[in-house]
VMD Tcl script that draws the C-alpha trace (Angstrom):
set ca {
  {-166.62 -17.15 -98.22}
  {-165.70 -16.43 -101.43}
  {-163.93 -13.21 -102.86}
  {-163.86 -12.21 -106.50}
  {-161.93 -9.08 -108.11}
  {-162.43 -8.52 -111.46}
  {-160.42 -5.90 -113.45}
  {-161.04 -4.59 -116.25}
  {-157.98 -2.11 -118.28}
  {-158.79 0.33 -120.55}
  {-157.28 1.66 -123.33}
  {-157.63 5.53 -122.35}
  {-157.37 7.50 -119.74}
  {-160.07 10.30 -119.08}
  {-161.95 12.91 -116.48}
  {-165.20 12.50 -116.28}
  {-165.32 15.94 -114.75}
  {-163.55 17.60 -117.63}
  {-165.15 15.44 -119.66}
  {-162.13 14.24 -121.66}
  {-160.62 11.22 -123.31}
  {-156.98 10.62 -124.15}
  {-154.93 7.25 -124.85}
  {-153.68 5.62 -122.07}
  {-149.94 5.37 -121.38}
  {-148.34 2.12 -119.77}
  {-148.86 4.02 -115.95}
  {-152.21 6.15 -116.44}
  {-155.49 3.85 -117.89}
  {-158.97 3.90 -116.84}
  {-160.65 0.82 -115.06}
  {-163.95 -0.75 -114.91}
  {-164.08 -3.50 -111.61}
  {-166.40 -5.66 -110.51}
  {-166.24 -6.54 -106.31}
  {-168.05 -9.01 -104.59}
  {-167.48 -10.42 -100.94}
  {-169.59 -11.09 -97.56}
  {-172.81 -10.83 -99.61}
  {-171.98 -7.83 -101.40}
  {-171.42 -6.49 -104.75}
  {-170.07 -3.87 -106.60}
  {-169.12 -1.99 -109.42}
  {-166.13 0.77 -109.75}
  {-165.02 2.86 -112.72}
  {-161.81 4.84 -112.11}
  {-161.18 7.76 -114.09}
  {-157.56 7.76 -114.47}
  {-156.89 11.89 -115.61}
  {-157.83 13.01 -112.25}
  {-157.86 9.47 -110.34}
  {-161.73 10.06 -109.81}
  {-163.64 6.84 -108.74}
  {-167.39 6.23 -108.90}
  {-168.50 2.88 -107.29}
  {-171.90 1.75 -107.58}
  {-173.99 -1.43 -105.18}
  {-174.63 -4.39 -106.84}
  {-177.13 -5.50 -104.04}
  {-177.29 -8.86 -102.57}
  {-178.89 -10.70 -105.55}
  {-176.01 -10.97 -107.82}
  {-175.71 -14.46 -109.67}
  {-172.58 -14.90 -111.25}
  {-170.15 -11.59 -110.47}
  {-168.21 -12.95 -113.48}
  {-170.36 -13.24 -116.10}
  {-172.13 -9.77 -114.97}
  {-168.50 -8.06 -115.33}
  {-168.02 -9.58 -118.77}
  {-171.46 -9.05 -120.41}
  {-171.24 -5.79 -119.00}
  {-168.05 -4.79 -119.76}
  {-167.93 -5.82 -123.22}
  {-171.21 -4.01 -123.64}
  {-170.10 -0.59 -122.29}
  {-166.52 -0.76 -123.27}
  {-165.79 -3.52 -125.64}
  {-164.04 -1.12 -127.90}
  {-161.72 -0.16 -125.57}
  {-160.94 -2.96 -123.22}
  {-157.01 -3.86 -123.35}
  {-156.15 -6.36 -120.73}
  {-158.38 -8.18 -117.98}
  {-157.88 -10.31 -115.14}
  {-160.04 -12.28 -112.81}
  {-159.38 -12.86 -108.89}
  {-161.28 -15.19 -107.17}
  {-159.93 -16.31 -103.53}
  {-161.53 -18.37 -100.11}
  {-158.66 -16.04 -98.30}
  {-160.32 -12.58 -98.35}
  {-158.17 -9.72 -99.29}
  {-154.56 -11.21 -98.16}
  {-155.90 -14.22 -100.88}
  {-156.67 -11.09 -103.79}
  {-152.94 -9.90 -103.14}
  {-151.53 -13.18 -103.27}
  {-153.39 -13.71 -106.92}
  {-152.45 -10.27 -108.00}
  {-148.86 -11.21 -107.15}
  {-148.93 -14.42 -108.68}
  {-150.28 -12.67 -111.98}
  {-147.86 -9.75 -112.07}
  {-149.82 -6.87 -111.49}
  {-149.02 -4.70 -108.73}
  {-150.44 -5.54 -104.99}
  {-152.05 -1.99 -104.27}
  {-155.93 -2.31 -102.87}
  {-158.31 0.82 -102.14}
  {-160.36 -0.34 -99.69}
  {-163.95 2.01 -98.57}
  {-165.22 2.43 -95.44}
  {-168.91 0.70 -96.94}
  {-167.10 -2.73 -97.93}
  {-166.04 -1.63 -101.37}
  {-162.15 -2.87 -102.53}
  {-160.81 -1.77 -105.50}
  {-157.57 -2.05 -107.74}
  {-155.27 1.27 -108.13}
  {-151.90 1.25 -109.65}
  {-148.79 1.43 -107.08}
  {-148.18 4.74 -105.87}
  {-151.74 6.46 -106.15}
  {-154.48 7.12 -104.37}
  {-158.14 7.50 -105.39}
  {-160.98 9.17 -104.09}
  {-164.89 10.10 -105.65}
  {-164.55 14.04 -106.65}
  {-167.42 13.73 -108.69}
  {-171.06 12.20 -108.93}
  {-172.31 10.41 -112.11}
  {-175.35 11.28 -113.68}
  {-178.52 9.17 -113.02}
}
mol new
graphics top color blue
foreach p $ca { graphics top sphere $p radius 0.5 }
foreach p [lrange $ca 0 end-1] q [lrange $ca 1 end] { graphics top cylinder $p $q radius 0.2 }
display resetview
């Protein structure tokens, strides 16, 4: 079954708690992801001040992961989207490391107790420490 990471850097690097915005330096950025294996799908927005994640179910009924993460994306955060990369494996998560590797970006996967993975930089963890508004 198919795998697919998509990541998504940002430009800045905020709280959504504190409710605050700054540029991003080479180490701290924000990132919008897109997740999708074994039938699921998801989205996750890390927030990179306080390393605050918020990760949202896609459902079942999700298309084209891809395309959804692009439109979307662009839509939300076109104005400050500064590098992106797409994973897609038939070797689960050991297959999303190996791409990772092969692209240069460092091999460091969060992965949830509910099926969600996500991408953190080397050396930090993230956890939800806050809840979006509806």
């Amino acid at each position: 079954m198919k795998t697919v990471l998509v990541i998504f850097f940002l430009s800045v690097q905020s709280s959504y708690s504190g409710n605050t915005e700054s540029p991003a330096t080479e180490e701290t950025f924000d990132t919008v992801q897109f997740y999708s294996s074994n039938g699921s799908n998801w989205r996750i927005k890390t927030y990179a001040t306080d390393r605050d994640v918020h990760i949202w179910s896609l459902g079942e009924n999700v298309t084209d992961i891809v395309a959804l993460a692009r439109s979307n994306t662009e839509k939300h955060y076109g104005d400050v989207l500064s590098e992106g990369y797409i994973i897609e494996t038939e070797e689960g998560l050991e297959g999303v490391r190996r791409e990772l590797a092969k692209k240069g970006v460092p091999v460091h996967l969060e992965v949830t107790n509910f099926g969600a993975v996500f991408w953190t930089p080397e050396g930090s963890h993230y956890k939800t420490k806050s809840r979006p508004e509806k």
